[in-house]
C-alpha positions as CSV (number, residue, x, y, z in Angstrom):
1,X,99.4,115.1,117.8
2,X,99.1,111.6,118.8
3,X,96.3,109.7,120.0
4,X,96.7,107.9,123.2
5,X,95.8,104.6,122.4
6,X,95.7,101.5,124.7
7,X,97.3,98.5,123.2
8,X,95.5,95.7,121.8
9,X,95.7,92.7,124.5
10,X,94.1,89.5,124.3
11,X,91.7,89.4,126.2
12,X,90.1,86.7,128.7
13,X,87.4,84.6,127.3
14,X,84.5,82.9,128.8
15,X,81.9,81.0,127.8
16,X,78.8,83.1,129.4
17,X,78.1,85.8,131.3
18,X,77.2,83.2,134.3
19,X,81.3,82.1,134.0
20,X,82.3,85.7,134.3
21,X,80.4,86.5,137.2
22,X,81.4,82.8,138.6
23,X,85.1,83.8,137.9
24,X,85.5,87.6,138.8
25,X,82.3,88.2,141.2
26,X,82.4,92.0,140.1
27,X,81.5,94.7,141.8
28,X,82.4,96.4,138.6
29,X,80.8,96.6,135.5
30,X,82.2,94.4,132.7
31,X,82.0,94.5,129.3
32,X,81.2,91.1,126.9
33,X,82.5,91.2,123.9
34,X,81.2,88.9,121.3
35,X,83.1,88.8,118.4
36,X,81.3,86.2,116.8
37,X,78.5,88.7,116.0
38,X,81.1,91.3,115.2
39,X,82.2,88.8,112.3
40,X,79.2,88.1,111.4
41,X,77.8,91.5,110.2
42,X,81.2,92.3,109.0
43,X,80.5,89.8,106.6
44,X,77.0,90.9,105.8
45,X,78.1,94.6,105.3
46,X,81.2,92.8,102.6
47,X,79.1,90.7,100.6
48,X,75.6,92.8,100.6
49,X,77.2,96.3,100.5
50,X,77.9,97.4,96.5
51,X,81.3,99.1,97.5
52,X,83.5,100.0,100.1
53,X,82.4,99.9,103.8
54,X,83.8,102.2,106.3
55,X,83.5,101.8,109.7
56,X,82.7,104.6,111.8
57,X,85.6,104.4,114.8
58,X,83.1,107.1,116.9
59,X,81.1,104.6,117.5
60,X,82.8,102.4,119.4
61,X,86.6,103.2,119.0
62,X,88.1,100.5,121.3
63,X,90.9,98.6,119.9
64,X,89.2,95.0,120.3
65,X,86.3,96.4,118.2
66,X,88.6,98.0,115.7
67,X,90.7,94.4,115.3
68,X,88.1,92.2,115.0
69,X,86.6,94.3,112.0
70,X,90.0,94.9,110.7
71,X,89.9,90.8,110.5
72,X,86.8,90.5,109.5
73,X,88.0,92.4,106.1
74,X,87.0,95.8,106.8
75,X,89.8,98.0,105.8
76,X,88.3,101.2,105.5
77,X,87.5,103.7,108.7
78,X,85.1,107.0,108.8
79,X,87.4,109.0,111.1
80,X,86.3,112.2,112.4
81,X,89.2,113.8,114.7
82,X,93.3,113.9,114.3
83,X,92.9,111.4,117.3
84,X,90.8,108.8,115.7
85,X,92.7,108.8,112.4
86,X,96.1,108.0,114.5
87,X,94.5,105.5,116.0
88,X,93.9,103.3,112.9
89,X,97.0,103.9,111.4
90,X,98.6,103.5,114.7
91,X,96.8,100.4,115.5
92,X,96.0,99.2,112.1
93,X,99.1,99.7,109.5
94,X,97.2,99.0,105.9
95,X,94.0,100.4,107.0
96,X,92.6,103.6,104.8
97,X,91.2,106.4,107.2
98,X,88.7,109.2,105.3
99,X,88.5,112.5,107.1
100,X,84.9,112.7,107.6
101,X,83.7,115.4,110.1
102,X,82.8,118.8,107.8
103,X,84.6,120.7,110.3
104,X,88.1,120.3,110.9
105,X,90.9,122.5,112.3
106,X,93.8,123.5,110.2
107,X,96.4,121.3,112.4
108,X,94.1,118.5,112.2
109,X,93.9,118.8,108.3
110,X,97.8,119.5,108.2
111,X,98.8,116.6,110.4
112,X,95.7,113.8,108.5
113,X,97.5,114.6,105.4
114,X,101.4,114.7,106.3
115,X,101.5,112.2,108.7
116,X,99.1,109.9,108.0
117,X,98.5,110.5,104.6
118,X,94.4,111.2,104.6
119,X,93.5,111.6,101.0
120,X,89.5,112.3,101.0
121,X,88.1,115.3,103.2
122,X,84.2,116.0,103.9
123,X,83.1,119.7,103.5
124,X,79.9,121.6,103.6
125,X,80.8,125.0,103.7
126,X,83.2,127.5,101.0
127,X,85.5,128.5,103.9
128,X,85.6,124.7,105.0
129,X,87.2,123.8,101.3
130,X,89.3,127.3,101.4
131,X,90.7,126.2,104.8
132,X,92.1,122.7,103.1
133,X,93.0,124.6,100.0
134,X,95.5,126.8,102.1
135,X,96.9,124.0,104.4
136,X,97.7,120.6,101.9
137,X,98.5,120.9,98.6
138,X,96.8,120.9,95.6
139,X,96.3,117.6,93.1
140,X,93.9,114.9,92.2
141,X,95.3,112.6,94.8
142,X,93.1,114.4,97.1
143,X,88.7,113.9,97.1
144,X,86.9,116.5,98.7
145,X,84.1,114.7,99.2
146,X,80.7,117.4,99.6
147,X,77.9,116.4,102.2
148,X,74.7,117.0,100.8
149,X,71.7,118.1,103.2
150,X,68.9,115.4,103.5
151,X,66.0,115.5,105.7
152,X,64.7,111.9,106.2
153,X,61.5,111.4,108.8
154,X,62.5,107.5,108.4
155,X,65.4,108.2,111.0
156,X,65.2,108.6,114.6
157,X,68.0,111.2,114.8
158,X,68.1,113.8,112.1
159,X,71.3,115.3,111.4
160,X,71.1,117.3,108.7
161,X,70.2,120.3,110.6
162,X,74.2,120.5,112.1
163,X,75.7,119.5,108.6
164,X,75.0,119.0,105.1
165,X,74.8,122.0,102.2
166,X,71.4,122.8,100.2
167,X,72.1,120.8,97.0
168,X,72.8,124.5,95.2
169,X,75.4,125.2,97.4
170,X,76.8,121.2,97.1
171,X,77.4,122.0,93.4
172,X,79.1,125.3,93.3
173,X,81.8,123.5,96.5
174,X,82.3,120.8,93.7
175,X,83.1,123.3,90.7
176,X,85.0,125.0,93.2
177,X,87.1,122.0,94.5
178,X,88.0,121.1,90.9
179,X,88.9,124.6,90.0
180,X,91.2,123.8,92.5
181,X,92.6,120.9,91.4
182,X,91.3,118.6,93.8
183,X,89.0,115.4,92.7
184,X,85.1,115.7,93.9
185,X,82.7,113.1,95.9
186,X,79.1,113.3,97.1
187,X,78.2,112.1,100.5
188,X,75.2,112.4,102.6
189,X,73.7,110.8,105.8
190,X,70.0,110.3,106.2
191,X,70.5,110.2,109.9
192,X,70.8,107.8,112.7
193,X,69.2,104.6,113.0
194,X,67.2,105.0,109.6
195,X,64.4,102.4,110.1
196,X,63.6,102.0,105.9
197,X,66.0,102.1,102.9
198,X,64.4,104.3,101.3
199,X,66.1,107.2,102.9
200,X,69.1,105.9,100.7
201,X,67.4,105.9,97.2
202,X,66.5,109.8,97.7
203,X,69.9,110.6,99.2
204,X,71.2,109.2,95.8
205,X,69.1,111.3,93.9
206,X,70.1,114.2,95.7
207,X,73.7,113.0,95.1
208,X,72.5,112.8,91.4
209,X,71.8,115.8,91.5
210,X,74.3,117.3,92.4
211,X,76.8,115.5,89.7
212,X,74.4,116.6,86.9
213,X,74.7,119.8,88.2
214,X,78.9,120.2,88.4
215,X,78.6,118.3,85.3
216,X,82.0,116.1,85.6
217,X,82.4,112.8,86.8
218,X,82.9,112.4,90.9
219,X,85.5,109.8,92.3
220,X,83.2,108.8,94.8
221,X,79.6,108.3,96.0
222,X,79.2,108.2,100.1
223,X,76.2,106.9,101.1
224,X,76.9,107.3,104.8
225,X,75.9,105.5,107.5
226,X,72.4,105.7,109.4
227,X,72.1,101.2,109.4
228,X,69.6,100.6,112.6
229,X,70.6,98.2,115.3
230,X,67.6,96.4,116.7
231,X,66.5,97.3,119.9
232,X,63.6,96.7,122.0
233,X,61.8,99.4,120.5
234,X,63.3,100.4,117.5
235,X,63.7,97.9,114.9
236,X,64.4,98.6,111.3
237,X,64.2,96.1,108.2
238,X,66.4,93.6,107.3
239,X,69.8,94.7,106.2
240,X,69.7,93.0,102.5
241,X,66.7,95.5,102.7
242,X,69.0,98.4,102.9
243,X,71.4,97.2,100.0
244,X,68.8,96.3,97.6
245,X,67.6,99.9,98.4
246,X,71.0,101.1,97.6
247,X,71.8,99.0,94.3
248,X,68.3,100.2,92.9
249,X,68.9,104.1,93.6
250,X,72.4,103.1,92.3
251,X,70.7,102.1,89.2
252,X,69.3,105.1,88.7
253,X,72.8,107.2,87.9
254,X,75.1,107.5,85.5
255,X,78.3,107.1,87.1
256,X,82.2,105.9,85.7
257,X,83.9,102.8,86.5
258,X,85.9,104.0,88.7
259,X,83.9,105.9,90.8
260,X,84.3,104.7,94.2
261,X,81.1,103.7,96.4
262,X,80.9,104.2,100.1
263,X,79.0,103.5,103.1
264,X,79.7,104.8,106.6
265,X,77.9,102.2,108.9
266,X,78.5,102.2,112.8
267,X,75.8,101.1,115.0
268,X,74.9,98.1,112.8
269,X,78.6,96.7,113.0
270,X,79.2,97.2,116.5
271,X,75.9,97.1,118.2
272,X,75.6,93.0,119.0
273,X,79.3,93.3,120.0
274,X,79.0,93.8,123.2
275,X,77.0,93.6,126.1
276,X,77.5,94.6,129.9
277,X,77.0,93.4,133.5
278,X,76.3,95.2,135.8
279,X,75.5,94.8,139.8
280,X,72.7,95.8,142.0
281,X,74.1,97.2,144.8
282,X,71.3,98.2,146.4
283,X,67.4,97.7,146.3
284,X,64.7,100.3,148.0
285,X,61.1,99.0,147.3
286,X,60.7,98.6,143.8
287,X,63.9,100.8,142.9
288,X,67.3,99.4,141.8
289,X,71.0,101.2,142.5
290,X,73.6,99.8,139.9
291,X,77.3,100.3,139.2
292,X,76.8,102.1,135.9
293,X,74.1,104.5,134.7
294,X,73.6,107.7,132.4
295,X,76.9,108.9,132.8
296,X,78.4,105.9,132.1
297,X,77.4,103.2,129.4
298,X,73.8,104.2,129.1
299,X,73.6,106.7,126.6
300,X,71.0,104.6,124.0
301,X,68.9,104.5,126.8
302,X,69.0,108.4,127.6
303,X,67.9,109.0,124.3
304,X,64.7,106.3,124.0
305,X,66.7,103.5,122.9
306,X,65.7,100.3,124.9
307,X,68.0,97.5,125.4
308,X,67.2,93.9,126.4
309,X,68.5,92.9,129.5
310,X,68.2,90.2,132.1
311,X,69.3,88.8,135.5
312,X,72.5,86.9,135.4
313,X,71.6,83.4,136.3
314,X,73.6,83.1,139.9
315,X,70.8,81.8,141.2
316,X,67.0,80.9,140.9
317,X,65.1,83.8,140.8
318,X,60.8,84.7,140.8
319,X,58.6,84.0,137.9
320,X,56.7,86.8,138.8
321,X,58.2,90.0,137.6
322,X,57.6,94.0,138.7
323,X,58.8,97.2,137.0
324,X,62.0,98.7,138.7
325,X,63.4,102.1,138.6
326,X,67.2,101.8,137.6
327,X,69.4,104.5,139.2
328,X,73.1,104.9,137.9
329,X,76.3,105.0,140.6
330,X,76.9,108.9,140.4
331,X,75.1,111.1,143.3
332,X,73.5,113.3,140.5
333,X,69.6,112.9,140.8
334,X,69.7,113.2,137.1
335,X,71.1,109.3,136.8
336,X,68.2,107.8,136.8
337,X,66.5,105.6,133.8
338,X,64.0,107.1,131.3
339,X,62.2,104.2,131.8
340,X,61.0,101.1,134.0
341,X,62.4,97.9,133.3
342,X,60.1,94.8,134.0
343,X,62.6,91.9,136.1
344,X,62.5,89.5,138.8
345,X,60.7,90.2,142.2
346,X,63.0,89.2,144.1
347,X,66.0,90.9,142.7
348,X,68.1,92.1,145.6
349,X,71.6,93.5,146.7
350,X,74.5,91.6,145.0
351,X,72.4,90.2,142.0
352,X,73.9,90.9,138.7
353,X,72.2,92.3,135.0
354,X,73.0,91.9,131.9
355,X,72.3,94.4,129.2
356,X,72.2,93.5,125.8
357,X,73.2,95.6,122.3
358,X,75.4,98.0,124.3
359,X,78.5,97.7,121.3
360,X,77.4,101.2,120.1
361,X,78.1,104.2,121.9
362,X,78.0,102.5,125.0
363,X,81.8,102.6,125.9
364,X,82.4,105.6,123.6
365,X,80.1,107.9,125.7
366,X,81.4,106.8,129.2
367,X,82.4,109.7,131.5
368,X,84.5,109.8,134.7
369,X,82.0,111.5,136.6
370,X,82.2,111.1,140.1
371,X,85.5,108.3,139.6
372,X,83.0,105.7,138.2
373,X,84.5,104.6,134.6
374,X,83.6,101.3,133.0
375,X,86.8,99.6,131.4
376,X,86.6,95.7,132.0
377,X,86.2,93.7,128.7
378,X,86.3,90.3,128.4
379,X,85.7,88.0,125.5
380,X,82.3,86.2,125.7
381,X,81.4,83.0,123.6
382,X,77.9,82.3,123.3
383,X,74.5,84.5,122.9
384,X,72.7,86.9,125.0
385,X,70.5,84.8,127.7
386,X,72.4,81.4,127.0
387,X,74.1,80.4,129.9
């Protein structure tokens, strides 16, 4: 199976979000893309992070994103379907894809490993590791890499209650995947938008743990992903926060030379990326009708993630400000904002917003609901709210 994967085309560049809307006068929504930040924590992650960083392609798997990072020196993907994995290697020959997801069908497994040759495999479960074990061979070119349960309150989202095994359970999947021949890892994810490091330091000792317990060295140490973007509400620490974290609970184990270590980050490369304007195109008293909404680019903001946003400066607008009620394009009721967002009075019919921090999950979670789809991107060269 291949993934259908639209090429990577230069795209058209402006200077602001005031020289889009100048140029194009959409009645679409449109998608800034500003690799400059994209670079930049791409370089953060490189220098700060003690090991490998893999970027997590579910989080915003369109092929700008994936070649600016690819540029930026990331060379390593978390891929969690057949489809994601073909798209690296189909968009970026020399890139390493690692098959992530703990659940995987046997085609997908067959197809990672003969095709594209994915070497490292995520399991949780004994009939997860059987399932590989019957459909790619046997050998110490291949990691199966065992997710480890972790329960962090420091994270917003939890995950640990879909995936992850008790740490009993992690070490009898690693005796049984070297019985097998296969190499072992340890992974584990503290959840999403993890707000302190110290989630990482007792992931690694649950990782240690674990090691002690199947009592041979591993070939790889995942620390996962779970790096917080900064929203208007949600803000974690600083990032060198998160790697001094890391390097201290890294400290901690004994590990070989040439064990490999990982990190799995998504939101925190991707988030700054991009932003989106979107039109008004229509006002009733204090309530706004736009050309995207919750079934489109808003997912953060269905689940309590608030992102900046502005009024694209066409024009002059009111000092004074009022809370709105956003509504999204669809004829569903249920596309309506979580929340009231505080902008100009006098916004009206054929103004244009601009929403900030929209580079994760925004275009990865658009639907075609009701023939609305999102899918203008243009390259954007200076910072949110500089015109």
């Amino acid at each position: 199976m291949d993934a259908v994967v639209r090429p990577e085309t230069h795209l058209p560049v402006y200077a602001s979000p005031e020289e889009v809307v100048a140029n194009l006068e959409p009645s679409y929504p449109v998608f800034c893309v500003r690799r400059h930040h994209i670079r930049a924590v791409a370089k953060q992650f490189r220098e700060g992070f003690p090991g490998d960083v893999l970027y997590a392609v579910k989080c915003n798997p369109e092929p700008h994103m994936l070649k600016t990072l690819f540029d930026a020196g990331i060379r390593h993907f978390d891929t969690a379907s057949l489809a994601e994995v073909a798209r690296v290697a189909e968009q970026l020959p020399g890139a390493t894809s690692y098959f992530m997801h703990p659940v995987k069908s046997r085609a997908a497994i067959r197809s990672a490993y003969e095709v594209y040759g994915v070497r490292h495999y995520v399991v949780d479960h004994a009939t997860e590791l059987e399932k590989i074990a019957e459909t790619i061979p046997r050998g110490r070119e291949t990691v199966i890499v065992v997710r480890v349960a972790i329960h962090y309150e420091g994270a917003v989202y939890e995950l640990s209650s879909k995936f992850g095994a008790p740490v009993a359970e992690a070490i009898a999947l690693g005796k049984s995947a070297l019985a097998l021949g296969y190499r072992y890892g340890v992974a584990f994810h503290v959840g999403s938008q993890c707000l302190d490091g110290e989630g990482f330091v007792e992931g690694l000792q649950l990782a240690d743990e674990v090691t002690r317990g199947i009592g041979a060295d591993p070939a790889c140490i995942d620390v996962g992903g779970g790096f917080p973007g900064e929203y208007m509400n949600s803000r974690g620490q600083e990032m060198e926060s998160y790697f001094s974290a890391i390097r201290a609970g890294l400290s901690d184990l004994s590990l070989p030379g040439d064990c490999s270590i990982m990190c799995e980050p998504g939101r925190a490369l991707c988030v700054d990326g991009e932003s989106l304007i979107t039109q008004v195109h229509l006002r009733k008293a204090d309530a706004l009708y736009l050309n995207d909404g919750m079934y489109g680019s808003f997912i953060e903001e269905k689940y309590n993630l608030h992102l900046p946003v502005r009024p694209v400066a066409m024009r002059g607008f009111s000092e004074a400000h009022q809370e709105y009620t956003l509504y999204g394009p669809t004829c569903d009721s249920l596309d309506i904002f979580p929340r009231t967002v505080r902008l100009p009075e006098d916004l009206k019919e054929g103004d244009w917003l601009e929403f900030d921090r929209i580079g994760a999950y925004g275009a990865a979670c658009r639907t075609h609901f009701n023939g609305f789809f999102p899918d203008t991107f243009v390259d954007v060269t200076s910072n949110f709210g500089e015109s």
